[in-house]
MIKE-936505 format. One record per residue: x, y, z of N, C-alpha, C, O in turn; residue number from 0. Coordinates in Angstrom, 1 decimal, padded with zeros to 4 digits. Example, Ala and Ser with C-alpha at 12.3 -4.5 7.8 and 13.67 -1.06 7.14 Angstrom:
2
+--------+--------+--------+--------+--------+--------+--------+--------+--------+--------+--------+--------+-----+
|    n_u |    n_v |    n_w |   ca_u |   ca_v |   ca_w |    c_u |    c_v |    c_w |    o_u |    o_v |    o_w |  nr |
+--------+--------+--------+--------+--------+--------+--------+--------+--------+--------+--------+--------+-----+
|  013.2 | -005.7 |  007.8 |  012.3 | -004.5 |  007.8 |  013.2 | -003.3 |  007.8 |  014.2 | -003.3 |  008.5 |   0 |
|  012.8 | -002.2 |  007.1 |  013.7 | -001.1 |  007.1 |  012.9 |  000.0 |  007.9 |  013.4 |  001.1 |  008.0 |   1 |
+--------+--------+--------+--------+--------+--------+--------+--------+--------+--------+--------+--------+-----+
***
This chain:
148
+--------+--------+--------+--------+--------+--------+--------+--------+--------+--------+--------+--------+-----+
|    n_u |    n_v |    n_w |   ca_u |   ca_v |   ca_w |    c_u |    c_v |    c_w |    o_u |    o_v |    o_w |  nr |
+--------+--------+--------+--------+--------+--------+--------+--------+--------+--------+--------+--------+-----+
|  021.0 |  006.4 | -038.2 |  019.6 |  006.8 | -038.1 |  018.8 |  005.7 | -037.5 |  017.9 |  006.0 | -036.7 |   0 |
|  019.0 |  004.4 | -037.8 |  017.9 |  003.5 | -037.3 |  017.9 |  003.0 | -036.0 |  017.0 |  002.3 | -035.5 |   1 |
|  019.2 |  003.4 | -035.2 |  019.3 |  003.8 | -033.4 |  018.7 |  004.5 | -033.1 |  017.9 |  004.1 | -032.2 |   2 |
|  018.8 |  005.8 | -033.4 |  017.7 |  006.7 | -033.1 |  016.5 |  006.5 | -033.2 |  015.7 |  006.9 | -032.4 |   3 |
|  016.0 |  005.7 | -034.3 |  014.2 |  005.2 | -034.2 |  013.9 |  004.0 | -033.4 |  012.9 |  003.7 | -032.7 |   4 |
|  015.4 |  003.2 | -033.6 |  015.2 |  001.9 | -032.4 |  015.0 |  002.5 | -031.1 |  013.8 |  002.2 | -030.6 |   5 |
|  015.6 |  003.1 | -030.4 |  015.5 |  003.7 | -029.6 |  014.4 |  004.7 | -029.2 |  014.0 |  004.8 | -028.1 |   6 |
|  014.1 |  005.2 | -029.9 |  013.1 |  006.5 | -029.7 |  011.9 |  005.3 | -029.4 |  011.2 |  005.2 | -028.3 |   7 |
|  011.9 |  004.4 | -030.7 |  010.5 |  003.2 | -031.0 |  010.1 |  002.4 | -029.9 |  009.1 |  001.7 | -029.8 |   8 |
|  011.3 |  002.7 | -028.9 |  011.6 |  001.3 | -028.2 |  011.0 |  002.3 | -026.8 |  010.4 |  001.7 | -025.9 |   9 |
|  011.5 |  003.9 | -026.7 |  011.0 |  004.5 | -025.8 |  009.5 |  005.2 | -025.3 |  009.1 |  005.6 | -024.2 |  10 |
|  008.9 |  005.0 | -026.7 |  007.6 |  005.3 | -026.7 |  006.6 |  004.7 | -026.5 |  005.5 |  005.0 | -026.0 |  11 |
|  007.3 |  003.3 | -026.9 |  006.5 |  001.8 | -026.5 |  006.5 |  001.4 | -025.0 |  005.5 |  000.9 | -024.5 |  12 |
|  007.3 |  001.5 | -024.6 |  007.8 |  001.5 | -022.9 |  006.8 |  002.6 | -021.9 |  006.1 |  002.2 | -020.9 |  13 |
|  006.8 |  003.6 | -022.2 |  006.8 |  005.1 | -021.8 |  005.1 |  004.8 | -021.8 |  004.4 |  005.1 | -020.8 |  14 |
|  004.6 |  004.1 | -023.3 |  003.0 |  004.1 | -023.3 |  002.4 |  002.8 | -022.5 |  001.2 |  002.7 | -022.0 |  15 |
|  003.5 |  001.9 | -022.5 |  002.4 |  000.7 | -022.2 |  002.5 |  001.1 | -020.3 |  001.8 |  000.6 | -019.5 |  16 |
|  003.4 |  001.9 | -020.1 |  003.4 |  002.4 | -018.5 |  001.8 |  003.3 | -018.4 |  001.3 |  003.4 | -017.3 |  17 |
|  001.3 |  003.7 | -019.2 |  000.4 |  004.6 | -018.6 | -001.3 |  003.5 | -019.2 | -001.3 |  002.4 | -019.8 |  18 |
| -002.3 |  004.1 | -018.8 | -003.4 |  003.0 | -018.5 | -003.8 |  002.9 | -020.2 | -005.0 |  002.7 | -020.3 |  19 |
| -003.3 |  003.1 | -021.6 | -003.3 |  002.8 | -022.7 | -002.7 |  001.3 | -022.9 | -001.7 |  000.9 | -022.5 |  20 |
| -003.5 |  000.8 | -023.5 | -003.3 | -001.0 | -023.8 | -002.0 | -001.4 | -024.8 | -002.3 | -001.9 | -025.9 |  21 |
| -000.9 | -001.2 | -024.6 |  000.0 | -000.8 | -025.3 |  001.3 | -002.0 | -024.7 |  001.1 | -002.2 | -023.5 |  22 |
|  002.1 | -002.5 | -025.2 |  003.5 | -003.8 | -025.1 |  004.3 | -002.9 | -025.4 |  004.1 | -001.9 | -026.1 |  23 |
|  005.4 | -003.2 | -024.7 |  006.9 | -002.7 | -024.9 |  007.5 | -004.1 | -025.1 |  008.5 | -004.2 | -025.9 |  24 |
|  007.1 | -005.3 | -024.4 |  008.4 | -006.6 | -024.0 |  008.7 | -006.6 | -025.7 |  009.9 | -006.6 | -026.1 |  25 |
|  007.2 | -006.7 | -026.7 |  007.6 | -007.5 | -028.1 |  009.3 | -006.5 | -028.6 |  010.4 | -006.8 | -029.1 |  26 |
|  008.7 | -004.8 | -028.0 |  009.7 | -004.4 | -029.1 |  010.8 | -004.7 | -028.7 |  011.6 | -005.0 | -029.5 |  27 |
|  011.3 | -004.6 | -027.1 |  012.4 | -005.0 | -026.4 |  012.6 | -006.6 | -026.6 |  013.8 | -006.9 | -026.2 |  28 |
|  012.3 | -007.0 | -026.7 |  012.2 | -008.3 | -027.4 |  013.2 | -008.1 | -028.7 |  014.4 | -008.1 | -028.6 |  29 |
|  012.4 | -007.9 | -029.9 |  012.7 | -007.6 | -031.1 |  014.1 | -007.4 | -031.4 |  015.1 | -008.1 | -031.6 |  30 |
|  014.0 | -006.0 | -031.1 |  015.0 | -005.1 | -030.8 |  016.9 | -006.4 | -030.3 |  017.9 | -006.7 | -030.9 |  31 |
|  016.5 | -006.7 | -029.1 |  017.6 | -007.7 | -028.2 |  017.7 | -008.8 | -029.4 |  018.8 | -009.4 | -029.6 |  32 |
|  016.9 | -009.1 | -029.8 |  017.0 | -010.3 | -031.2 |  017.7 | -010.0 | -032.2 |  018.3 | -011.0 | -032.7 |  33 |
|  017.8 | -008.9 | -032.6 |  018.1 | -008.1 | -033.4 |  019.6 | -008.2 | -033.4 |  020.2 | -008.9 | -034.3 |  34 |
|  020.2 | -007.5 | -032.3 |  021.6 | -007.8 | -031.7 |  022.2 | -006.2 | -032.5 |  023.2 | -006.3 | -033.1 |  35 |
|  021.7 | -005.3 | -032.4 |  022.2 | -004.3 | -033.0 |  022.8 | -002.8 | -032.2 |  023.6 | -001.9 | -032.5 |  36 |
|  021.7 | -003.1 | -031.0 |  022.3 | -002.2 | -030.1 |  022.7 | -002.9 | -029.0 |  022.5 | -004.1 | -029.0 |  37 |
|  023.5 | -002.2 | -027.7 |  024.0 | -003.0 | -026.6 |  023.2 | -003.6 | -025.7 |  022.3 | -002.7 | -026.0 |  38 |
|  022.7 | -004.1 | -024.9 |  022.3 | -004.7 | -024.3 |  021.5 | -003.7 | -023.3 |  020.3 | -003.7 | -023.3 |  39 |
|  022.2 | -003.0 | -022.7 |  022.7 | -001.9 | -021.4 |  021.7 | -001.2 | -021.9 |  020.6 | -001.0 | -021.3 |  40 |
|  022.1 | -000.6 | -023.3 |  021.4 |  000.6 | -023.8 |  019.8 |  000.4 | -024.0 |  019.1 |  001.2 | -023.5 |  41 |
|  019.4 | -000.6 | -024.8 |  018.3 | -001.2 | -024.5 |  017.3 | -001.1 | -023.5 |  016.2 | -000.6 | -023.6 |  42 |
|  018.0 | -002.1 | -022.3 |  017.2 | -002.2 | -020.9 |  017.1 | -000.6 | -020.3 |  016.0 | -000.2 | -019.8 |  43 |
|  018.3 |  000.4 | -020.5 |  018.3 |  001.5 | -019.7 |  017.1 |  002.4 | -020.6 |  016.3 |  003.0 | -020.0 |  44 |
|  017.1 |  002.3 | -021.8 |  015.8 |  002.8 | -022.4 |  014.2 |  002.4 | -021.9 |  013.4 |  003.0 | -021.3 |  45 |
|  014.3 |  001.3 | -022.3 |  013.0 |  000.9 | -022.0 |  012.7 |  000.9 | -020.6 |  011.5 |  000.5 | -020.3 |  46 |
|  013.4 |  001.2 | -019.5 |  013.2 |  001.3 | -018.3 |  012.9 |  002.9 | -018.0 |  012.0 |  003.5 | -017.5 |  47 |
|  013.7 |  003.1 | -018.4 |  013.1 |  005.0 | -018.4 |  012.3 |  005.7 | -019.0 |  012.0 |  006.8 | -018.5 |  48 |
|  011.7 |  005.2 | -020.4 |  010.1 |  005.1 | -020.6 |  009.5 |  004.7 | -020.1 |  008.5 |  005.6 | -020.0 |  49 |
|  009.2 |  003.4 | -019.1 |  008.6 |  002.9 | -018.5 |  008.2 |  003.5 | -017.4 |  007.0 |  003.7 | -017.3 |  50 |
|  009.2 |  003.9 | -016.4 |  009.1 |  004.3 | -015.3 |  008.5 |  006.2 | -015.4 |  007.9 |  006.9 | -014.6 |  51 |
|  009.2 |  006.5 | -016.5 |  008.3 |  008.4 | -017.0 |  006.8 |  008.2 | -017.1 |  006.0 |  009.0 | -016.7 |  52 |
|  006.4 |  006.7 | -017.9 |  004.7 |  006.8 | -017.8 |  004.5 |  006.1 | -016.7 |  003.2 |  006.0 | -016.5 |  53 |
|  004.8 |  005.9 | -016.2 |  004.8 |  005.6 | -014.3 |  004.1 |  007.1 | -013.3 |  003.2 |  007.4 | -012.5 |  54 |
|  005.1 |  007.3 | -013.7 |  005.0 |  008.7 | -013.2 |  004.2 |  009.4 | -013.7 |  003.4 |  009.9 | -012.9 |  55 |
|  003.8 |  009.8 | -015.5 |  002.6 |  010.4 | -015.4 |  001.4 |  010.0 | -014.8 |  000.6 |  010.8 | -014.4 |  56 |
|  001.3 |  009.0 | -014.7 | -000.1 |  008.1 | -013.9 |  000.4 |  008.7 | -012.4 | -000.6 |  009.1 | -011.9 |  57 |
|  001.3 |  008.8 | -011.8 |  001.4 |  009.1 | -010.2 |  000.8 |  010.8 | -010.4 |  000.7 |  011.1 | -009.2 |  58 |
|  000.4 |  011.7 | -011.0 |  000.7 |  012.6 | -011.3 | -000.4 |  013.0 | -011.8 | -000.9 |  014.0 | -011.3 |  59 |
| -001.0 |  012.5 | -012.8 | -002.5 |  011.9 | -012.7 | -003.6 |  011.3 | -011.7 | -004.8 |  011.2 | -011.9 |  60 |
| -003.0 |  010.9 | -010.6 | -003.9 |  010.6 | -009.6 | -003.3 |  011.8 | -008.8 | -004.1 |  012.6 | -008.4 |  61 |
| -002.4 |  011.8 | -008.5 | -002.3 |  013.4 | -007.4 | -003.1 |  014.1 | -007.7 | -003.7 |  014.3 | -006.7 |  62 |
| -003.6 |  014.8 | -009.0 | -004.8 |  015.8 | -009.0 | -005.8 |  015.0 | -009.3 | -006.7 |  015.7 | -009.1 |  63 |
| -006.3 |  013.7 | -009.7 | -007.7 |  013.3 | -010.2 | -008.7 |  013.4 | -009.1 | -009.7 |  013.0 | -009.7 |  64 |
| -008.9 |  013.6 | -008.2 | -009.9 |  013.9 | -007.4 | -010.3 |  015.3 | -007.1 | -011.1 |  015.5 | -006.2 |  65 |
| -009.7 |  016.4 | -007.7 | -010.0 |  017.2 | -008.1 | -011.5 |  017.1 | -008.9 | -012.3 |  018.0 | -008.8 |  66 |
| -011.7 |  016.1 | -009.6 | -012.6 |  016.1 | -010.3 | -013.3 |  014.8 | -010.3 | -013.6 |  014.1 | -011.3 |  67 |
| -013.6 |  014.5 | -008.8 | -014.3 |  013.5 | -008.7 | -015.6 |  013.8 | -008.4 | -016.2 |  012.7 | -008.3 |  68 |
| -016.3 |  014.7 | -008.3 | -018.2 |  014.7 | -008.6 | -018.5 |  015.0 | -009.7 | -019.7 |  015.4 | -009.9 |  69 |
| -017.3 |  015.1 | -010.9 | -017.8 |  015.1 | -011.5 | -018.6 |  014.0 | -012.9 | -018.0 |  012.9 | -013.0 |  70 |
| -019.6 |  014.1 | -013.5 | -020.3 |  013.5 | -013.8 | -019.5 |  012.3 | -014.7 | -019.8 |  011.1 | -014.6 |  71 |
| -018.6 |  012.8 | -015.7 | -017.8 |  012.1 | -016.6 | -016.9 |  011.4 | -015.8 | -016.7 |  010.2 | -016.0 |  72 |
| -016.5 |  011.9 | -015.1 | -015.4 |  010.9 | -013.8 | -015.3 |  009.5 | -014.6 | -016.4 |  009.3 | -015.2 |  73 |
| -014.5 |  008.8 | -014.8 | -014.2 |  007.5 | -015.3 | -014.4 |  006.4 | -014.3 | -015.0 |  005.4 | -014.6 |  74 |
| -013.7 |  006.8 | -012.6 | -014.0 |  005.4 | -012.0 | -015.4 |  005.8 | -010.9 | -015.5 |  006.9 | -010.4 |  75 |
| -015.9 |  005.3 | -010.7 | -016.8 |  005.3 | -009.5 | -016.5 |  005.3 | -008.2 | -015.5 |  004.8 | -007.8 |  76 |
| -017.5 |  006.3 | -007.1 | -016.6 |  006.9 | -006.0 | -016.4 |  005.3 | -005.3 | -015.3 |  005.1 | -004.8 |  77 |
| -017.4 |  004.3 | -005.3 | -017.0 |  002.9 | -004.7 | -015.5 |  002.5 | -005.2 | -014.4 |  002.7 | -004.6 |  78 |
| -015.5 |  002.0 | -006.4 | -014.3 |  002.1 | -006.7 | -012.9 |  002.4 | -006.6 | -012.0 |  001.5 | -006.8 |  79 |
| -012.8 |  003.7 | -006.2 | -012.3 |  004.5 | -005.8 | -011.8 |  004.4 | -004.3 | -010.7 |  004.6 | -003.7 |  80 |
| -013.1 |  004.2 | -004.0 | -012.2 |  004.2 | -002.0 | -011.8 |  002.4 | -002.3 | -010.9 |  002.0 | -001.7 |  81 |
| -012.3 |  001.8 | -002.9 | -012.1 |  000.7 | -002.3 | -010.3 |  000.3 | -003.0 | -009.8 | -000.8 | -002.7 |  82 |
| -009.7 |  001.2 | -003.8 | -008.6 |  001.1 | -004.4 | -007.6 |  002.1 | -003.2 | -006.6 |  001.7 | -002.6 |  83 |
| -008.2 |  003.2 | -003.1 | -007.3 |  003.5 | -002.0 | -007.3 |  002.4 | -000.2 | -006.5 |  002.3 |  000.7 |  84 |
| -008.6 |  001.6 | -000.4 | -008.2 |  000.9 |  001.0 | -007.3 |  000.4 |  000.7 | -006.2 |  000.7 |  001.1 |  85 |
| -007.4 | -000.7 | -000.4 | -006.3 | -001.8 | -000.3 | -005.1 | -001.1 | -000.9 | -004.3 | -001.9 | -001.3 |  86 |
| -004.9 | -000.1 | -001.1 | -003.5 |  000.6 | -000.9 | -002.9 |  000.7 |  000.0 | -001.7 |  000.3 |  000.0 |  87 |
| -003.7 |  001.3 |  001.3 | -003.8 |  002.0 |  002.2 | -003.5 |  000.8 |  003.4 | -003.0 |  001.0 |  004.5 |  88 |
| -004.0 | -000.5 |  002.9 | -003.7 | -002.1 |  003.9 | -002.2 | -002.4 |  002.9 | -001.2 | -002.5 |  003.7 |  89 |
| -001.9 | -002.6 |  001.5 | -000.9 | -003.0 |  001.6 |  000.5 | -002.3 |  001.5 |  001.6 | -002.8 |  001.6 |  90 |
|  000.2 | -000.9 |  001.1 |  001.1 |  000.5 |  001.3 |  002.1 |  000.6 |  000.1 |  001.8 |  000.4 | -001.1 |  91 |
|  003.1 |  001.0 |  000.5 |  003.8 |  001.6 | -001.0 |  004.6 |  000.3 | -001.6 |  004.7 |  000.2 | -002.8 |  92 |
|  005.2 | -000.6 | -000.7 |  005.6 | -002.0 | -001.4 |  005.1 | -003.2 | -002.4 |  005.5 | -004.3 | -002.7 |  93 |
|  003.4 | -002.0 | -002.7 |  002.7 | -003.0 | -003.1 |  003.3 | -002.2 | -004.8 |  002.9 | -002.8 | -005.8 |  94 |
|  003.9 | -001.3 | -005.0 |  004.5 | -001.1 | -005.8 |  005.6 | -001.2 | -006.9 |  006.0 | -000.5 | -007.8 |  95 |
|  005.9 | -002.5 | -006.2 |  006.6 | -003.5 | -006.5 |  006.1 | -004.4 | -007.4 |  006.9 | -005.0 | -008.2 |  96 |
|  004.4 | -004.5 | -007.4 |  003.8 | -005.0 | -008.3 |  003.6 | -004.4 | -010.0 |  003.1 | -005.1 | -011.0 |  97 |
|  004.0 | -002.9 | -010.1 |  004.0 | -002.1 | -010.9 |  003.8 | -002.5 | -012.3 |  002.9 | -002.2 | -013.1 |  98 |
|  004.9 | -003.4 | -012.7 |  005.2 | -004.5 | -013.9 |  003.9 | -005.4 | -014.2 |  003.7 | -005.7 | -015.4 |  99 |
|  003.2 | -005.8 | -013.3 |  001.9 | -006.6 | -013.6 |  001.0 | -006.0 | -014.5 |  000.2 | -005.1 | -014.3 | 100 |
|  001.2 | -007.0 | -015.6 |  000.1 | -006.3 | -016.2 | -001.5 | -005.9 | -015.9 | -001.8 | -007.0 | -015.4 | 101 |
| -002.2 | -005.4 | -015.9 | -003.8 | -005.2 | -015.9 | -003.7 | -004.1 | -014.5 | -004.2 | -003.0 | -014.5 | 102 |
| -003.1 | -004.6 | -013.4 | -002.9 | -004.1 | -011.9 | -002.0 | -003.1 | -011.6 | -002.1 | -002.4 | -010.7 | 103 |
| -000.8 | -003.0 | -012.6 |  000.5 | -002.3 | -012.3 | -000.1 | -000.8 | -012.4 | -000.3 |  000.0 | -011.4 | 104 |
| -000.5 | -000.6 | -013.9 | -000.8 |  000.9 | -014.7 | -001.4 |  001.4 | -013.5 | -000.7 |  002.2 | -012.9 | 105 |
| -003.3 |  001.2 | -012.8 | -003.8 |  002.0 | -012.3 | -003.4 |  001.9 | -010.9 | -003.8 |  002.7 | -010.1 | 106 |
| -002.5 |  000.8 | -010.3 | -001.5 |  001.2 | -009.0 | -001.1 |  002.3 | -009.0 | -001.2 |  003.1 | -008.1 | 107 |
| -000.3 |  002.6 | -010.2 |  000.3 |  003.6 | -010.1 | -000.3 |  005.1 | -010.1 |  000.3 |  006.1 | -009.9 | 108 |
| -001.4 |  004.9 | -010.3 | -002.0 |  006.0 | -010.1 | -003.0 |  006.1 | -009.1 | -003.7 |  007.2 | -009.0 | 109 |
| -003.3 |  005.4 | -008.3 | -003.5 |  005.5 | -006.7 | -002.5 |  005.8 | -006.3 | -002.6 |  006.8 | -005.7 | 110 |
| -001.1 |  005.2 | -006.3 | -000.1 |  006.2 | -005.7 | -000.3 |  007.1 | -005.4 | -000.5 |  007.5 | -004.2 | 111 |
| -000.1 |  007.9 | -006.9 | -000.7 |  009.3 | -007.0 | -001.9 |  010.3 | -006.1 | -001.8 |  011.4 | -005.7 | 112 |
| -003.0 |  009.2 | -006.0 | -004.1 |  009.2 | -005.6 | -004.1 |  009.7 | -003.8 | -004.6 |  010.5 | -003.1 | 113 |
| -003.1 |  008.5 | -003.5 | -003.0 |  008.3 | -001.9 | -002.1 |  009.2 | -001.7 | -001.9 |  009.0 | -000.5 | 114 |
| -001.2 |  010.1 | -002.0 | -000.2 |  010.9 | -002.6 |  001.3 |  010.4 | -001.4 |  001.9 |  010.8 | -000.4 | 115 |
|  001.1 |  009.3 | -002.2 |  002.8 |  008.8 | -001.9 |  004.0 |  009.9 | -002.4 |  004.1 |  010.7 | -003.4 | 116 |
|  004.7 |  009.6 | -001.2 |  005.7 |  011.2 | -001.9 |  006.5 |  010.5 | -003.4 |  006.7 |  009.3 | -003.5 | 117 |
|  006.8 |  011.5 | -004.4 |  007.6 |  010.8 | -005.5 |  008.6 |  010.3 | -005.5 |  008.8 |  009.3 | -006.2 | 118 |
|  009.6 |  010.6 | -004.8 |  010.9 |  010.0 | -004.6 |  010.8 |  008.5 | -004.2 |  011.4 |  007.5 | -004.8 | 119 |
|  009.8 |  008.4 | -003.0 |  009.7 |  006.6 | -002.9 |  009.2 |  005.9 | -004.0 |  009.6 |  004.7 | -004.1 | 120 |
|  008.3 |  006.5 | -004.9 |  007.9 |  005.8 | -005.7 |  008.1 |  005.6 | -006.4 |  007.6 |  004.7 | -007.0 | 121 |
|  009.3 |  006.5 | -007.0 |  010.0 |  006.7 | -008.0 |  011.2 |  005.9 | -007.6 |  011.8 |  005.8 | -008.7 | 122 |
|  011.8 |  005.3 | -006.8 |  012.8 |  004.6 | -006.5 |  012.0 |  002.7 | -006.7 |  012.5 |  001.8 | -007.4 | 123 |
|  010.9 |  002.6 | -006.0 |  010.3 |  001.0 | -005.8 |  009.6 |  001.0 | -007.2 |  009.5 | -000.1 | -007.7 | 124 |
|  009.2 |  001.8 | -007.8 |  008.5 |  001.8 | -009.6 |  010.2 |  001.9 | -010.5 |  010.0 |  001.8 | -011.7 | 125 |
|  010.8 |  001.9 | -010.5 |  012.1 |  002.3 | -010.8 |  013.0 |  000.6 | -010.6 |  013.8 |  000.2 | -011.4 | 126 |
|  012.7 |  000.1 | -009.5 |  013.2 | -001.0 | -008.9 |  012.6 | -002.5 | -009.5 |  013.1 | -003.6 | -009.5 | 127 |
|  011.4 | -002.0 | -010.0 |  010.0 | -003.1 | -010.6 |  010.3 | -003.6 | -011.9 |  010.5 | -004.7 | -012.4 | 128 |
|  010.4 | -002.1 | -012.5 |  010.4 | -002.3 | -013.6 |  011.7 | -002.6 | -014.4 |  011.8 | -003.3 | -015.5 | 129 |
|  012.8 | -001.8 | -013.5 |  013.8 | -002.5 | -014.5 |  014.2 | -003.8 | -013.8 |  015.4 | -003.9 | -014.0 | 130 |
|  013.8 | -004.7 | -013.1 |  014.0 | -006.0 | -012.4 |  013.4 | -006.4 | -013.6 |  014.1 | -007.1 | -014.3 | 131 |
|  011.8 | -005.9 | -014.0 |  010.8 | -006.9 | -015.0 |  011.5 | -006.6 | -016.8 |  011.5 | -007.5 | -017.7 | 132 |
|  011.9 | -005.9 | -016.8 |  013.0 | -006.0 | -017.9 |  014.4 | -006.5 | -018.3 |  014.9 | -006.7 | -019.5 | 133 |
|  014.9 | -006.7 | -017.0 |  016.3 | -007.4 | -017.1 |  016.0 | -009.1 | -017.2 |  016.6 | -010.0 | -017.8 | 134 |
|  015.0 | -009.1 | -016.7 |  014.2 | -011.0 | -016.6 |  014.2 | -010.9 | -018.1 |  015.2 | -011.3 | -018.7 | 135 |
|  013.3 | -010.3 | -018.7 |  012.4 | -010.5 | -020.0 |  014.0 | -010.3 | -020.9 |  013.8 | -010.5 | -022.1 | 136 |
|  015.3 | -009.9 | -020.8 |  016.0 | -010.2 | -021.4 |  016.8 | -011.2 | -021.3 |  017.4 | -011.8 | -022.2 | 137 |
|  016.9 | -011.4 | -020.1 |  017.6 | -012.7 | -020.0 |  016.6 | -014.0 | -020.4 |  017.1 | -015.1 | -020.5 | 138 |
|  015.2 | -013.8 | -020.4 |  015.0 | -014.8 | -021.1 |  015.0 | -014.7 | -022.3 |  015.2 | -015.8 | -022.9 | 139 |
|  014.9 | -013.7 | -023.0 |  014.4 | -013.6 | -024.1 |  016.1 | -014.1 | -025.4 |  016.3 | -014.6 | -026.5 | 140 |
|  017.1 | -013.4 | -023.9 |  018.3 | -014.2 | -024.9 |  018.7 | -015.6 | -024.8 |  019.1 | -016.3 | -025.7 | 141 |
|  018.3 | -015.8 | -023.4 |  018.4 | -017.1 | -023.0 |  017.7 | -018.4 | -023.9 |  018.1 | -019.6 | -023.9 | 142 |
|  016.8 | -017.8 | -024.6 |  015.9 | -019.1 | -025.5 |  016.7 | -018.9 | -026.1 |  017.5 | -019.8 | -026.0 | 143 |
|  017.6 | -017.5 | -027.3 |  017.6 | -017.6 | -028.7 |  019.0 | -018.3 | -028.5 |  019.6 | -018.7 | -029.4 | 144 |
|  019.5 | -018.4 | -026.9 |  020.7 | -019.0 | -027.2 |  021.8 | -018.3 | -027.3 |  022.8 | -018.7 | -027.8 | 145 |
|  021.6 | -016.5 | -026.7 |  022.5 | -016.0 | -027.5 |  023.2 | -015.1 | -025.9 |  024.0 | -014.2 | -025.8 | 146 |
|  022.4 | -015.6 | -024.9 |  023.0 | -014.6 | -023.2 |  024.5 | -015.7 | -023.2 |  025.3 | -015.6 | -022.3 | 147 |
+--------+--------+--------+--------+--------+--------+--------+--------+--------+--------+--------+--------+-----+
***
């Protein structure tokens, strides 16, 4: 049973802190790798596939959000707004590489959406980000305890 919550815990945490909610996955992926209870593999392949599904809801979320851009409640402003699709639009879809960064990754990913990058690319270079920024954070994270 406590694989299944590790894992589920470890998927939810990943899956949320991908979408624009203020939310860490490294501590639990962290934790978790400290722990030494599950495999290594299984771990990274978790928290990368949370990661990259709330990736995707944010691409997905910006493909339709302008649907409902005059409207009054709208969250970002129309300035805002173009000025995220320019610099998309100057640095293009490799800027989704950056995905993993915190503060900048989450609402990238949803100008993707926005500039409507087809999914498959994005879903390959957001897919490519993130489990690159997870495989680091484990090798460091075993690397201090001493234990890679």
């Amino acid at each position: 049973m406590w694989d299944i919550s590790a894992y589920l815990g470890l998927f939810l945490a990943a899956f949320g802190a991908a979408t624009l909610l203020p939310l860490q996955s490294e501590a639990v992926l962290a934790g978790l790798l400290l722990a030494g209870q599950q495999p290594i593999a299984s771990l990274l392949l978790v928290a990368t596939a949370g990661n990259v599904l709330g990736s995707a809801l944010n691409w997905l979320l910006g493909r339709y959000l302008e649907h409902w851009r005059d409207k009054r409640w709208f969250p970002v402003s129309a300035e805002r707004l173009q000025r995220a699709q320019q610099a998309y639009h100057r640095h293009g879809r490799w800027s989704l590489l950056l995905s993993w960064v915190p503060l900048i990754g989450d609402p990238l990913t949803v100008v993707a959406g926005v500039m409507r990058e087809p999914f498959w690319s994005f879903l390959l270079i957001v897919l490519l980000a993130k489990a690159g920024r997870y495989l680091a954070l484990a090798g460091l994270t075993l690397g201090w305890a001493g234990l890679a």
